[in-house]
TIKOL-827596 format. One record per residue: residue in three letters; x, y, z of N, C-alpha, C in turn. Coordinates in steps of 0.001 Angstrom, whole numbers. Layout:
<atoms>
Ala, X, Y, Z, X, Y, Z, X, Y, Z
...
</atoms>
This chain:
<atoms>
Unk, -8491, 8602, 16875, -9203, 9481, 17782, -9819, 10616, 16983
Unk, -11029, 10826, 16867, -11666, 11834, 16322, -11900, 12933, 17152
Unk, -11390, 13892, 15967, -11423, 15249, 15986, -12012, 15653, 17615
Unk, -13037, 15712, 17101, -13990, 16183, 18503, -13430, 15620, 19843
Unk, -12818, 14444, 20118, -12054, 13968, 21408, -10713, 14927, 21721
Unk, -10232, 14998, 20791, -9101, 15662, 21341, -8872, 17127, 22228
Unk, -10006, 17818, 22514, -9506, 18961, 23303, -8457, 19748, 22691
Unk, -8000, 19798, 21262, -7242, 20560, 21081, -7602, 21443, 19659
Unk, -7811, 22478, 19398, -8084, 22738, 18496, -7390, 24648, 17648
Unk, -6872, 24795, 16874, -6620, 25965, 16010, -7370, 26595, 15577
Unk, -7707, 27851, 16172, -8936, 28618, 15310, -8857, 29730, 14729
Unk, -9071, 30091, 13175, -8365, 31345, 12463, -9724, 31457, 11955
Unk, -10070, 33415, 11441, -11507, 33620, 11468, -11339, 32750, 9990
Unk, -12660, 32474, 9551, -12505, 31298, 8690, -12656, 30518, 8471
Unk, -12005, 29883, 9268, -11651, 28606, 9081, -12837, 27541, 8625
Unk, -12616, 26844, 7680, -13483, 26302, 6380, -13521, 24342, 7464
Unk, -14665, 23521, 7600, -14613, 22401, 8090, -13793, 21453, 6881
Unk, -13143, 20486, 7220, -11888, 19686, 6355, -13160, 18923, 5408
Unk, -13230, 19100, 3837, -13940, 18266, 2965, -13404, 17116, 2630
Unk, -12057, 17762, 2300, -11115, 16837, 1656, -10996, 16703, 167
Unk, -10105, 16068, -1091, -10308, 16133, -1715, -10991, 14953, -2620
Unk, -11464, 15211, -3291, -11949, 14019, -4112, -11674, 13117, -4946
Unk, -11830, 11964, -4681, -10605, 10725, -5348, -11144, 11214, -6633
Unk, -10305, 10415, -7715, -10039, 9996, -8791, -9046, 9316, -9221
Unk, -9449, 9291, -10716, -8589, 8411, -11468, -7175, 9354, -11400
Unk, -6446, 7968, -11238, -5163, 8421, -11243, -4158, 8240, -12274
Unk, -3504, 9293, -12776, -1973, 8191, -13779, -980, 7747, -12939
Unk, -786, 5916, -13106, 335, 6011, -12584, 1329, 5702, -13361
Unk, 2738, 5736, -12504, 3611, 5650, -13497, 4920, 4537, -12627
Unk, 5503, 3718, -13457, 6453, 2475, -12625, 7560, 3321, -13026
Unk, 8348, 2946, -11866, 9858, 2975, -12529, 10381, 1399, -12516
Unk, 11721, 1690, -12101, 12666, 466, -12534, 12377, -778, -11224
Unk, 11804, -196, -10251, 11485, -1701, -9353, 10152, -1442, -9128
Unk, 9366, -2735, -9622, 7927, -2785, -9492, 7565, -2618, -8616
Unk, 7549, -1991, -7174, 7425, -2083, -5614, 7282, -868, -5325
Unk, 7868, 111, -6613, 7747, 1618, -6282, 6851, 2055, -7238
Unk, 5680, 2650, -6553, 4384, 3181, -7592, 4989, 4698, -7811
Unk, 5164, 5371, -8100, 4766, 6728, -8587, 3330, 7476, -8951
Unk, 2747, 8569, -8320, 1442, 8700, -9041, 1248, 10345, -8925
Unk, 1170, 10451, -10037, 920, 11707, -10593, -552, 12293, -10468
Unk, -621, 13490, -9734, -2001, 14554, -9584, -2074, 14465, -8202
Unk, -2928, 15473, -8139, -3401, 15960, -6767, -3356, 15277, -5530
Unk, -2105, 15599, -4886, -2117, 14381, -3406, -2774, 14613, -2669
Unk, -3750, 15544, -2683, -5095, 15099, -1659, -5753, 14196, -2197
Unk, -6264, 14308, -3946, -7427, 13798, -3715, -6374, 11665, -4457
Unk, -5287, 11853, -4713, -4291, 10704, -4416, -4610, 9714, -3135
Unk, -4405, 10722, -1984, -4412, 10400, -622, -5527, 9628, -548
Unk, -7240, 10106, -1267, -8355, 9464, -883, -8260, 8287, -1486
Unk, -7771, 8234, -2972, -7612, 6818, -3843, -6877, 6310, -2965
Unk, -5794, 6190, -2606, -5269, 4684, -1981, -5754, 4884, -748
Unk, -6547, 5193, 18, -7296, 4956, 913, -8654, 4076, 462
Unk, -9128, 4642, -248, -10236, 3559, -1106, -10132, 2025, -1054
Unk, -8324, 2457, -1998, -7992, 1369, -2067, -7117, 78, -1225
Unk, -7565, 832, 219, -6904, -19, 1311, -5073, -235, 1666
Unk, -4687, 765, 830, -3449, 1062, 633, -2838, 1114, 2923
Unk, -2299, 609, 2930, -1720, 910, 4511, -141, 1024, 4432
Unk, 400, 2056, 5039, 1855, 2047, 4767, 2473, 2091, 6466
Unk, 3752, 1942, 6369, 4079, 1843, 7907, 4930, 3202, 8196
Unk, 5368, 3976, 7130, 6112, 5367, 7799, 5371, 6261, 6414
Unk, 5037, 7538, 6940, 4596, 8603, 5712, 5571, 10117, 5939
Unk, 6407, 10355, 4903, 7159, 11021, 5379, 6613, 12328, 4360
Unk, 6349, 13490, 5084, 5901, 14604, 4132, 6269, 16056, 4394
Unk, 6759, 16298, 3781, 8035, 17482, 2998, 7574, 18653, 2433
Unk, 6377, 19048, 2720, 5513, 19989, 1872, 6613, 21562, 1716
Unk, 5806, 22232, 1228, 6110, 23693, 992, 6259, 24125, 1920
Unk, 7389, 25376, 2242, 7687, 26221, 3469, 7003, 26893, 3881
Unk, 6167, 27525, 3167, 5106, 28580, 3087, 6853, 29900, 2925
Unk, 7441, 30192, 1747, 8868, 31113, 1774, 7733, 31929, 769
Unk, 6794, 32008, 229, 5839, 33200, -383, 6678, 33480, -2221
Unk, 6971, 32163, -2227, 8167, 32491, -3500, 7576, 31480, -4402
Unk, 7969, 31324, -5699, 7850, 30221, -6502, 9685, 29512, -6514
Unk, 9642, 28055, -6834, 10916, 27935, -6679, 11036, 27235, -7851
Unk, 12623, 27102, -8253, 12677, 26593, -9682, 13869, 25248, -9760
Unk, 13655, 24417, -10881, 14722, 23565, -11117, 15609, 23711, -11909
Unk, 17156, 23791, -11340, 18018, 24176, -12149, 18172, 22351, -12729
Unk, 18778, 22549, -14599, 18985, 21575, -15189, 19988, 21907, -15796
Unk, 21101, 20865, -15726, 22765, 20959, -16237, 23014, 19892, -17470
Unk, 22656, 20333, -18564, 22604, 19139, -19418, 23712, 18303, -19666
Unk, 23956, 17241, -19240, 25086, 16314, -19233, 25961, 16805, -17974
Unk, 25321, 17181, -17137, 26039, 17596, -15838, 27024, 18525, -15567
Unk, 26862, 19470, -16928, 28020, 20103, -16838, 27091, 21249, -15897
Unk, 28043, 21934, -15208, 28037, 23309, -14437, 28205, 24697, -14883
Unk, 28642, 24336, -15908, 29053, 26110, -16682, 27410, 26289, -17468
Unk, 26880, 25185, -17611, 25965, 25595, -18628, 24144, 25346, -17758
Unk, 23646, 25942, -17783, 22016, 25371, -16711, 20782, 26568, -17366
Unk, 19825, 25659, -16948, 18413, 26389, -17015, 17645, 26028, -16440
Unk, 16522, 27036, -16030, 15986, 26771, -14487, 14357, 26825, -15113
Unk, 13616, 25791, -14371, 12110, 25332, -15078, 11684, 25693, -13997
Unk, 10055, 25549, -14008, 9219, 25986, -12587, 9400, 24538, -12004
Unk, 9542, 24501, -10377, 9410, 23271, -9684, 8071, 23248, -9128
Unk, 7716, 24181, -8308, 6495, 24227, -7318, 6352, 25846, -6813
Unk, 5081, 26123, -6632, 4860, 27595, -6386, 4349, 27175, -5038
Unk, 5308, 27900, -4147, 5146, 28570, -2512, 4389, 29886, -2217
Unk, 3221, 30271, -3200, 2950, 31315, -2449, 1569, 31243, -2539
Unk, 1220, 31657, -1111, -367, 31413, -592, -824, 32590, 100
Unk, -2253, 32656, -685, -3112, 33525, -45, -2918, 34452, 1140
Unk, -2802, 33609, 2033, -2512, 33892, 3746, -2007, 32741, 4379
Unk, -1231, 33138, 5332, -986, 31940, 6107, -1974, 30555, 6782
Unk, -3121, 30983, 7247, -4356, 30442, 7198, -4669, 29299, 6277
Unk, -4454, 29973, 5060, -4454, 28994, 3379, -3316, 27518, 3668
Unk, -2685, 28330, 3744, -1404, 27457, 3712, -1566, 26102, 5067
Unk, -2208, 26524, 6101, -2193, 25946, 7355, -3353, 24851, 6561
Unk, -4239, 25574, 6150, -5561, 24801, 5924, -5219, 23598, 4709
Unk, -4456, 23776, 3887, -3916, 22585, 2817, -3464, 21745, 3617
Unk, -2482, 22154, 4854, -1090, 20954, 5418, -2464, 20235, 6555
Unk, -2986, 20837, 7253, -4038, 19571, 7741, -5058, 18818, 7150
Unk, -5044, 19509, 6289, -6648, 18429, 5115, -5658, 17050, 4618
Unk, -3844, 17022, 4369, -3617, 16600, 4250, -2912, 15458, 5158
Unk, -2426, 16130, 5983, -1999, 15120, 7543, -2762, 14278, 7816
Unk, -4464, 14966, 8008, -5887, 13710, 8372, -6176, 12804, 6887
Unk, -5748, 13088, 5696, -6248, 11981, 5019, -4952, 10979, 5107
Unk, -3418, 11455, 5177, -2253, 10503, 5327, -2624, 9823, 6440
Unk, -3048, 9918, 7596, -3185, 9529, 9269, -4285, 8372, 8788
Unk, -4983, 8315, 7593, -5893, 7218, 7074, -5504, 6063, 6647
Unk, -3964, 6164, 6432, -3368, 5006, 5902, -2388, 4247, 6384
Unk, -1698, 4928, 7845, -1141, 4835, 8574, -2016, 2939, 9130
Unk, -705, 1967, 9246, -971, 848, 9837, -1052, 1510, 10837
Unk, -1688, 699, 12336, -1906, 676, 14041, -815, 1137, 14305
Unk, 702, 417, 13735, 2326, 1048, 14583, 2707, 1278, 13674
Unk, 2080, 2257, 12945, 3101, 2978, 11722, 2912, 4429, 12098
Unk, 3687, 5429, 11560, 3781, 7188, 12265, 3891, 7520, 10923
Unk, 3579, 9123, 11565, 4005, 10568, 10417, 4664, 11343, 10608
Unk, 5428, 11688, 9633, 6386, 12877, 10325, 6236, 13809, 9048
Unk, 5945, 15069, 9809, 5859, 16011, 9241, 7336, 16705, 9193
Unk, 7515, 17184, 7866, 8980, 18232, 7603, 8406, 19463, 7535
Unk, 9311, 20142, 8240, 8716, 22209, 8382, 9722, 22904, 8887
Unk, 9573, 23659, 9118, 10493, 24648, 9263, 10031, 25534, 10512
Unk, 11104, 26324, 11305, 10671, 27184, 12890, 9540, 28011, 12504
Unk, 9588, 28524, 11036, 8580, 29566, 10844, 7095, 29206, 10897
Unk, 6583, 27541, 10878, 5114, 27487, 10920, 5017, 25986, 11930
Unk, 6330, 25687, 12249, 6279, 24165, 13031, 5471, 24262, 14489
Unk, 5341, 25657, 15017, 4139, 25501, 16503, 2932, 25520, 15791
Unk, 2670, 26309, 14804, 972, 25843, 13998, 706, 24550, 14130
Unk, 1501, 24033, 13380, 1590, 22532, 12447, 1254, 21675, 13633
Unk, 2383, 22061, 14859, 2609, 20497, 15982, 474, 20647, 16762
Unk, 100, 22097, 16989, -1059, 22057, 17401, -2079, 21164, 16616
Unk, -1972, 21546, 15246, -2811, 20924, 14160, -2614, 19975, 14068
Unk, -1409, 18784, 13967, -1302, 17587, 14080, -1963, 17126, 15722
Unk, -1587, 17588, 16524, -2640, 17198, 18053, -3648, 17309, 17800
Unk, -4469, 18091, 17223, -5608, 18062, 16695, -6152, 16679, 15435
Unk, -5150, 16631, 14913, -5386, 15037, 13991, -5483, 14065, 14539
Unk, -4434, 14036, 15259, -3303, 12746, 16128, -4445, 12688, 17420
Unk, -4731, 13798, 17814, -4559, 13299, 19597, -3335, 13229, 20094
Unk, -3425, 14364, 21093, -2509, 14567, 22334, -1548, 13543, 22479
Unk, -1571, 12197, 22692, -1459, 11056, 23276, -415, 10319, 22007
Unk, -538, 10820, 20511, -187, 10489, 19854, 1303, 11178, 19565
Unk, 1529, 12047, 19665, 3265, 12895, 19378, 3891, 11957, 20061
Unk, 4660, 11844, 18859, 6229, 10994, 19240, 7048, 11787, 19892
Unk, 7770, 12593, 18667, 8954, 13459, 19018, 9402, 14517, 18188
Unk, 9837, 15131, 18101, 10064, 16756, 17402, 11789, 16258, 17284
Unk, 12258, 16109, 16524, 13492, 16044, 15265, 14173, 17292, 15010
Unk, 14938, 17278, 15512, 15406, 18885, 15406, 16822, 18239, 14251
Unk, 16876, 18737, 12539, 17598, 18538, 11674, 18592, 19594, 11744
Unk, 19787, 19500, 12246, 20627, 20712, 12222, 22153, 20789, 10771
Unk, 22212, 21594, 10807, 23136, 21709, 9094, 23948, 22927, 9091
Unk, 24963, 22691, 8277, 25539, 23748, 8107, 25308, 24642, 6698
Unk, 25313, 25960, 6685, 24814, 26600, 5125, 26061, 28164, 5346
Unk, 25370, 28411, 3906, 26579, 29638, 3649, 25811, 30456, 4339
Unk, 26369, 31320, 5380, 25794, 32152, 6008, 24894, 33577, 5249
Unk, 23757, 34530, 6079, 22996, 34947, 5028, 23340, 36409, 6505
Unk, 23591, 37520, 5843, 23002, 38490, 6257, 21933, 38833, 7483
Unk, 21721, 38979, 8411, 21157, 39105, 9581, 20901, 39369, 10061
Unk, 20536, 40634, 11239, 20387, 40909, 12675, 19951, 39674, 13357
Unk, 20251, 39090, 13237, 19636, 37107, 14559, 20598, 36478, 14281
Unk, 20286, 35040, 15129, 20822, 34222, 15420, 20799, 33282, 13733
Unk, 21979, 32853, 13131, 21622, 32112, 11632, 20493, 30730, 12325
Unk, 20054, 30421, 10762, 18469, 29901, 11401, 19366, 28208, 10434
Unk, 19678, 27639, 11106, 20793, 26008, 10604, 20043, 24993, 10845
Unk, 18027, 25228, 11443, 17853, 23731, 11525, 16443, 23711, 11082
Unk, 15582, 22429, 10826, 14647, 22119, 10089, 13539, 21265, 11623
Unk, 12648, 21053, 11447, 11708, 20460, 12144, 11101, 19542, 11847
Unk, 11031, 18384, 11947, 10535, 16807, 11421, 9558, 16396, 12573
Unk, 8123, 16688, 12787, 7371, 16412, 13820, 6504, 14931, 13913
Unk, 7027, 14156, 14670, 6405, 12535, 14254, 5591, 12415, 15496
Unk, 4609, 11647, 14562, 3295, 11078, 15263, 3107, 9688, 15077
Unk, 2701, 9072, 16029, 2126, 7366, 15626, 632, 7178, 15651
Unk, 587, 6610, 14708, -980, 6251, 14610, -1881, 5662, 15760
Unk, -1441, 4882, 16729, -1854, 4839, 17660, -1105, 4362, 18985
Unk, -1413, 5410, 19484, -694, 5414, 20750, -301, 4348, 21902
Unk, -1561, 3538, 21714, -1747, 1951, 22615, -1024, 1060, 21806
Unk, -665, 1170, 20423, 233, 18, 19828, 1674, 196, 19391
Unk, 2514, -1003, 19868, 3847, -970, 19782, 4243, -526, 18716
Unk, 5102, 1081, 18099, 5441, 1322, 17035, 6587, 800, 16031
Unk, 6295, 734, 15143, 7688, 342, 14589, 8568, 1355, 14479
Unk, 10022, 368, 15369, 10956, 1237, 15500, 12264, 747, 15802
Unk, 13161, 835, 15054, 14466, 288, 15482, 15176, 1122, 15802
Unk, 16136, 1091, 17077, 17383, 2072, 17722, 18379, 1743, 17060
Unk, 18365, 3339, 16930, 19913, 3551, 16076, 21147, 4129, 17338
Unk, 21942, 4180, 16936, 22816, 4386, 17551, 23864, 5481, 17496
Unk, 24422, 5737, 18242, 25875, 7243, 18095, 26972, 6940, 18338
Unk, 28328, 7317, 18179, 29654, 6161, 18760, 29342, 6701, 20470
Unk, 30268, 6602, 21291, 30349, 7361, 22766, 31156, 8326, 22689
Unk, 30728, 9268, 23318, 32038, 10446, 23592, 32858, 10209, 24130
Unk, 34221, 10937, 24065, 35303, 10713, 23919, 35448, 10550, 24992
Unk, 35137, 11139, 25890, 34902, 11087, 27816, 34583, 10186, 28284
Unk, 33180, 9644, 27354, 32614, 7958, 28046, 33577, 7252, 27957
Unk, 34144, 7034, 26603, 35208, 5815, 26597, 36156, 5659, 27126
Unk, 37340, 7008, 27345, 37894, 6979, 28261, 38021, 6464, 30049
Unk, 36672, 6785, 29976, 36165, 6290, 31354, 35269, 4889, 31812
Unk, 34835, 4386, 30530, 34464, 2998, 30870, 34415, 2242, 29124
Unk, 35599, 2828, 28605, 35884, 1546, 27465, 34384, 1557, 26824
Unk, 34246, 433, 25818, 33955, 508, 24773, 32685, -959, 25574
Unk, 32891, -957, 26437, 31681, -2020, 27008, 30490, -1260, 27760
Unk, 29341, -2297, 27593, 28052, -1914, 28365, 28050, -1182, 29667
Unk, 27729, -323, 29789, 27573, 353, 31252, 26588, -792, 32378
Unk, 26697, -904, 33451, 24939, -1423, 34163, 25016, -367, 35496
Unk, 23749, -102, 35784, 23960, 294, 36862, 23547, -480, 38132
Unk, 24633, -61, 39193, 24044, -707, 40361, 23325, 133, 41746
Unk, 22058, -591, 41840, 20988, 202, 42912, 21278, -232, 44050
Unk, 20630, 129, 45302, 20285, -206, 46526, 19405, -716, 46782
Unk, 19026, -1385, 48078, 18132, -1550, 48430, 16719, -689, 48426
Unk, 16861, 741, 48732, 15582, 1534, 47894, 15474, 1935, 46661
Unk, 16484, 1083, 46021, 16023, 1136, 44388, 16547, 2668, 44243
Unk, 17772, 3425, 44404, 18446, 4245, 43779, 19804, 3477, 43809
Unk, 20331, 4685, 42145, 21110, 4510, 41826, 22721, 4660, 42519
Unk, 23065, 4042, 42835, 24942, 3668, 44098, 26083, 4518, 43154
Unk, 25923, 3301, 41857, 26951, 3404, 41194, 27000, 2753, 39443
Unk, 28313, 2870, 38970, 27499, 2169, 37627, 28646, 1439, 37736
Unk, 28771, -148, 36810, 29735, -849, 36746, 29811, -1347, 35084
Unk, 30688, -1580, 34689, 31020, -2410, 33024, 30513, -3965, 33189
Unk, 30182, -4525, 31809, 30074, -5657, 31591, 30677, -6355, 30700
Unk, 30738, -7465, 30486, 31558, -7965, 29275, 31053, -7623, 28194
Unk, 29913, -7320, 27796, 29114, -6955, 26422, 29701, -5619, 25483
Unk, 29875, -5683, 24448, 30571, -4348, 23897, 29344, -4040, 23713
Unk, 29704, -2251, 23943, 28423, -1936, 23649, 28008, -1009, 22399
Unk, 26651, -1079, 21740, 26305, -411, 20689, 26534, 1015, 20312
Unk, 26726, 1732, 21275, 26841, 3122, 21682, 25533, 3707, 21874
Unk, 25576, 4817, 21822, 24716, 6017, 22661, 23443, 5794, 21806
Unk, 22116, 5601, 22554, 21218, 5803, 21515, 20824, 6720, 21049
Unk, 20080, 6974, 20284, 19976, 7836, 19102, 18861, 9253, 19343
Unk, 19738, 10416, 19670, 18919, 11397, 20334, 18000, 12051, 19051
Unk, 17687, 13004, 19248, 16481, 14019, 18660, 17122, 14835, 18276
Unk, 18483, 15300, 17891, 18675, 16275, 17524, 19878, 15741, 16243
Unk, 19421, 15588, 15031, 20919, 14952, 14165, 21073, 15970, 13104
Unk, 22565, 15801, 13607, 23447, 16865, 12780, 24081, 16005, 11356
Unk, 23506, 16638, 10406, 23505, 16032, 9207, 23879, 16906, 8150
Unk, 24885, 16867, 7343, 25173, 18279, 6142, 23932, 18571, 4980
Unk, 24128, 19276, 4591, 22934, 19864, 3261, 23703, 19353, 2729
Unk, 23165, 18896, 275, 23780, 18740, -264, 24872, 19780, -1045
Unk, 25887, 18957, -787, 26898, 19822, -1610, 26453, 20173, -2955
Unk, 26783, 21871, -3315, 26478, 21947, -5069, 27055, 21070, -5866
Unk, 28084, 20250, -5250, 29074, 19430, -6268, 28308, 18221, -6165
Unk, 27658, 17679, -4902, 27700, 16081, -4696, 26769, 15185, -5504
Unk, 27472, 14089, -5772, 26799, 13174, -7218, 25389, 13057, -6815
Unk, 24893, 13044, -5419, 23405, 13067, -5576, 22413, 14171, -5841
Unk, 23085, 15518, -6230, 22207, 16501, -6360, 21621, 16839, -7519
Unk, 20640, 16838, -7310, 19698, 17132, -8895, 19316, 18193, -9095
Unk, 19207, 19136, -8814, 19092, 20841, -9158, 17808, 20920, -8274
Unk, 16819, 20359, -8076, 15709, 20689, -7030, 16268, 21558, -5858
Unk, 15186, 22384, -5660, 15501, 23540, -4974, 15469, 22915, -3669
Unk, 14977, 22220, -3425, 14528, 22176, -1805, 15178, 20133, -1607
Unk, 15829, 19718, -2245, 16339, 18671, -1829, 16570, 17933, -907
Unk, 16389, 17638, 316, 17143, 16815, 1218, 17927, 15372, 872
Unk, 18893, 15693, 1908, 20209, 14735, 1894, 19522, 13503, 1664
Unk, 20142, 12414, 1014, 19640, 10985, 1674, 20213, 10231, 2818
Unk, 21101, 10647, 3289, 21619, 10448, 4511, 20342, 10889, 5696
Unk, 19622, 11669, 5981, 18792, 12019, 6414, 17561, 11649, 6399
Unk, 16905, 10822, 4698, 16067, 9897, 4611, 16390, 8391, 5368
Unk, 17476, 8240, 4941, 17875, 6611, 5203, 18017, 6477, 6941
Unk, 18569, 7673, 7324, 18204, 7505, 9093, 16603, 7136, 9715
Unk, 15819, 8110, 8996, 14401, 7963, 9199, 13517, 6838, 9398
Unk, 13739, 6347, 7455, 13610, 5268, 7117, 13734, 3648, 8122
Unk, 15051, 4038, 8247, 15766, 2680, 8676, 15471, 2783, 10334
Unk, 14769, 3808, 11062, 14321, 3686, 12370, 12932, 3292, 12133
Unk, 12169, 3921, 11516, 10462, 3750, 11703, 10495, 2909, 11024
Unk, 10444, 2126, 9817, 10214, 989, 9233, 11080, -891, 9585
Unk, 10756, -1431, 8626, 11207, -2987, 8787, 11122, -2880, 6822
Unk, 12307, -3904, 6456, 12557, -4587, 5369, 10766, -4807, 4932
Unk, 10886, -4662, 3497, 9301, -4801, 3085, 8042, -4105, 3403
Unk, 8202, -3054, 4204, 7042, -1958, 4906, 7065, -982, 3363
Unk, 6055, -219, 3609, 5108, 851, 2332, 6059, 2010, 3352
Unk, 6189, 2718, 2565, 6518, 4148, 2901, 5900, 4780, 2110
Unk, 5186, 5895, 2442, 4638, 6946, 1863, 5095, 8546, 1444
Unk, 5532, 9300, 454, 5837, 10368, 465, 5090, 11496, -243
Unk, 4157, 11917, 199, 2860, 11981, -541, 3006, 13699, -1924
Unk, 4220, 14487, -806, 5061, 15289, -1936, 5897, 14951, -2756
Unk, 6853, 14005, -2518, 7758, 13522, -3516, 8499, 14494, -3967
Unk, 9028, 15786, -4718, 9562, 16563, -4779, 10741, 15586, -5330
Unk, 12122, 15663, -4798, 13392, 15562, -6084, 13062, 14018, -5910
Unk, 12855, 13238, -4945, 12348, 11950, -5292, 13420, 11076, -4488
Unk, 13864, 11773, -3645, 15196, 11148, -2614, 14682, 10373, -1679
Unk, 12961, 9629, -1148, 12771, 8899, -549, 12567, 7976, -1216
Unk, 12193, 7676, -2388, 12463, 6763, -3467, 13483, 6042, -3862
Unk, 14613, 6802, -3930, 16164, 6110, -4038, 16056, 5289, -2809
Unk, 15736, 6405, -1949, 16603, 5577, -304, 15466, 4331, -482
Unk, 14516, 4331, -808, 13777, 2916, 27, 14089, 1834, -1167
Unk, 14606, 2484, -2448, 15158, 1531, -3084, 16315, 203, -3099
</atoms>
């Protein structure tokens, strides 16, 4: 759905029309399973090369900068020890104006939304501080018609100094490429609360209607059942400073948190896209 259809639009004085960036040659680089490209330089004008090149993926998962106005760094523990580290530049978070910052994350959403198969989605990673910008600006990409669902990532952290409420969750905003086609998506599941089971065991619920088609009552079936499907809000830990998957990247996410994603929006053999890449934890997981 182009731009102009959607009725929805963000307007900051400014605001520059989307050019985009300009393909080029790219370096790439393999690792250890030929299936995973790596490619180094500019993921906008990245984004236009495998668009060129007919590249279609079925989930694009993108993790950009917070807009935190900071540069952030990688701590490195040589041979893993902990007593000993040094910290390199990772990525610089600080922009012009907020505006700036808004104007990079949609030039890039509309060239990812280019590669998106018919039932493949995007989910944007952000944070409370710019995620109502972002969800407008993606309606503005997407079309109205296109928002999936808003992902509310909740966690526990060492608490920080305050007057508010501590701020424990992240924003993952998914879109499907098109709205008229069946997305790819497999249901995941939750065990039952402790209440359900108590009260109707570990089997299928059904319910039974009336004659005007409301609900009477509910009854069990012989079927065990899968449990609760899989809400919008998952409570998932940050990485431990200790845990064997942490690599000193500042901004890391769990892979427990990829592999949920993953393993709902995709199928065995689908392209995933991560067009930041950062510590490189959607890589493992789709490995």
């Amino acid at each position: 759905m182009p731009p102009s259809s959607v009725g929805v639009r963000l307007i900051w004085p400014g605001r520059p029309e989307r050019q985009g960036a300009p393909a080029g040659e790219l370096r790439r680089l393999r690792g250890g399973d030929p299936r995973i490209r790596l490619i180094h330089g500019d993921n906008a004008g990245a984004l236009r090369t495998l668009a060129r090149d007919g590249v279609r993926v079925a989930l694009a998962y993108l993790d950009p900068p917070f807009f935190t106005g900071r540069e952030h760094t990688l701590v490195e523990r040589p041979g893993g020890r902990t007593d000993e580290s040094t910290r390199v530049a990772a990525f610089d978070d600080r922009w012009d104006s907020l505006e700036a910052y808004l104007e990079s994350l949609v030039e890039r959403v509309a060239l990812t939304r280019e590669l998106l198969l018919p039932e493949g989605c995007l989910v944007l990673h952000v944070d409370p501080r710019t995620s109502h910008y972002l969800k407008v600006l993606c309606d503005e990409v997407f079309g109205v018609a296109s928002f999936a669902s808003e992902i509310v990532w909740r966690y526990r952290r060492w608490p920080s100094k305050t007057l508010n409420f501590q701020r424990v969750h992240d924003v993952l905003l998914r879109y499907v490429r098109d709205p008229r086609t069946k997305p790819r998506f497999c249901q995941l599941y939750e065990p039952l609360a402790a209440s359900t089971q108590k009260t109707w065991g570990d089997r299928k619920q059904r319910a039974v209607v009336g004659t005007d088609g409301r609900r009477l009552r509910s009854s069990t079936t012989a079927d065990p059942t899968p449990g609760t499907p899989l809400g919008d809000v998952w409570d998932i830990g940050i990485i431990a400073p200790v845990a064997k998957e942490r690599t000193g990247y500042p901004t890391q996410k769990p892979e427990a948190l990829l592999e949920r994603l993953i393993t709902s929006c995709t199928e065995p053999g689908d392209l995933v896209l991560d067009p930041y890449h950062g510590s490189g934890t959607t890589s493992v997981v789709i490995e």
